[in-house]
Structure formats: structure tokens, C-alpha cells
C-alpha positions in Angstrom: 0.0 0.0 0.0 1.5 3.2 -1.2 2.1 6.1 1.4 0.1 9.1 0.6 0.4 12.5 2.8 -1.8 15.5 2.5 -1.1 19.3 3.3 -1.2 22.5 2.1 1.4 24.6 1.1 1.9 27.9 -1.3 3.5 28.1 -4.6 6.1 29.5 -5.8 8.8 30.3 -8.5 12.6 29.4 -8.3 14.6 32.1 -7.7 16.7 31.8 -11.4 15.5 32.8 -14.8 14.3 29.3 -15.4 10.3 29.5 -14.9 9.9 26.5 -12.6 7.4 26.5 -10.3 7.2 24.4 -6.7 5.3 23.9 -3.9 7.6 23.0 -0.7 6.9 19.5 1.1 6.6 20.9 4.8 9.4 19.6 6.9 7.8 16.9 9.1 6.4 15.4 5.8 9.9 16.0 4.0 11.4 14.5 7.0 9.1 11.5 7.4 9.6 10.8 3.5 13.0 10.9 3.8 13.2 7.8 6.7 10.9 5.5 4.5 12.8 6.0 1.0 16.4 5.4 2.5 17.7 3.6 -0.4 15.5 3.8 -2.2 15.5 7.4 -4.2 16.4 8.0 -7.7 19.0 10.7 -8.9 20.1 13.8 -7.1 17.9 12.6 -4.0 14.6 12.6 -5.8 11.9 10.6 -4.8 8.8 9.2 -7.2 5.3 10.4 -5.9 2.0 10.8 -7.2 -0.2 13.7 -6.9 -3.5 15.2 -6.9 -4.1 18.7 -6.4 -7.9 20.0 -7.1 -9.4 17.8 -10.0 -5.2 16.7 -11.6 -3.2 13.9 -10.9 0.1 13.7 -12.1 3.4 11.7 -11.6 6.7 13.4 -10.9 9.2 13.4 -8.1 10.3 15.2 -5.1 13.3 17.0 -5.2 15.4 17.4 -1.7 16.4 20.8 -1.3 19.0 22.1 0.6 18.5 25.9 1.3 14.8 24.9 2.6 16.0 22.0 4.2 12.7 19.8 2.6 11.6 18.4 -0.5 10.1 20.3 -3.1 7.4 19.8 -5.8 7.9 20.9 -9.0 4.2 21.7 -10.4 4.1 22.2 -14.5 2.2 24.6 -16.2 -0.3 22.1 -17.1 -1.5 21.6 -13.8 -1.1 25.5 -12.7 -3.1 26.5 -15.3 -6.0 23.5 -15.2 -6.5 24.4 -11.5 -6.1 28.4 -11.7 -2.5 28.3 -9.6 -0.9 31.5 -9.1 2.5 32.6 -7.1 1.4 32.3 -3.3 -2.0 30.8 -3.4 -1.9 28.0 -0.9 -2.4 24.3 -2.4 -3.9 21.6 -1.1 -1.5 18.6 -1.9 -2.0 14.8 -1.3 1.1 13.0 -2.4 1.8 9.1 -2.4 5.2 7.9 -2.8 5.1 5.2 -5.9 6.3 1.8 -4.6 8.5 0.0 -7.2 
């Protein structure tokens, strides 16, 4: 049975010119996903989930990062646009690590 976790969090853009757009895994989440993946995660740390946020479900994977010291989501333009996402609205997330 996969592990699924649900919060809220706001979006928002990475600092650099590229136009990515995340929503940060709050820490006791990012902490709690770390423990059950050791050994399990891909390249650069990242971890494969699946989400839903509003009426879209996508796969993707978390990314650790450092500077927030948690994972973070990236969320495509797809998805921001399907659910009317802007810079700081807060999201309601559930997220369910895929089991291999």
C-alpha cells in the first residue's frame, strides 16, 4: 500500500530565470519521506510520488532541497493552469510515494 500524505502549502517560482514552479513539502512530511525511502530514491535525491491537487493527478518526483532543508514539488504549467494556480496561493497537496 502506497504512502500518501496530504497538506497545504503555497507556490512558488525558483529564484533563477528558469520558470519553474514548486510547492515545498513541509518539513515533518519531508522528513518523514526521507526515513521511508532510504535507499531507495532516484538521482540527485529525488523521490517518485504521485499527486493530486484539485481535479489533476500527475506523476513526478520530489526533489530534496538544501536551502529549505525539505523536498520540493515541481508543479508544470499544465496543472497551474488546469487548477487556476498563481505565485502564493496556498495548495492543497495529497502526495503518495510510488512503490516499485
Amino acid at each position: 500500500m502506497a504512502l500518501v500524505y496530504d497538506f497545504t502549502s503555497p507556490l512558488w517560482k525558483w529564484e533563477g530565470e528558469a520558470a519553474w514552479h514548486f510547492i515545498t513539502v513541509p518539513e515533518p512530511v519531508s522528513d518523514e519521506i526521507e526515513f521511508v525511502t532510504t535507499g531507495r530514491r532516484g538521482g540527485f535525491g529525488s523521490v517518485r510520488v504521485e499527486v493530486t491537487v484539485g481535479a489533476t493527478t500527475w506523476r513526478t518526483s520530489l526533489f530534496p532541497d538544501s536551502k529549505r532543508g525539505a523536498y520540493v514539488l515541481p508543479v508544470k504549467k499544465q496543472v497551474r493552469d488546469g487548477e487556476g494556480l498563481a505565485i502564493d496561493d496556498d495548495v492543497a497537496v495529497s502526495l503518495a510515494i510510488i512503490e516499485d
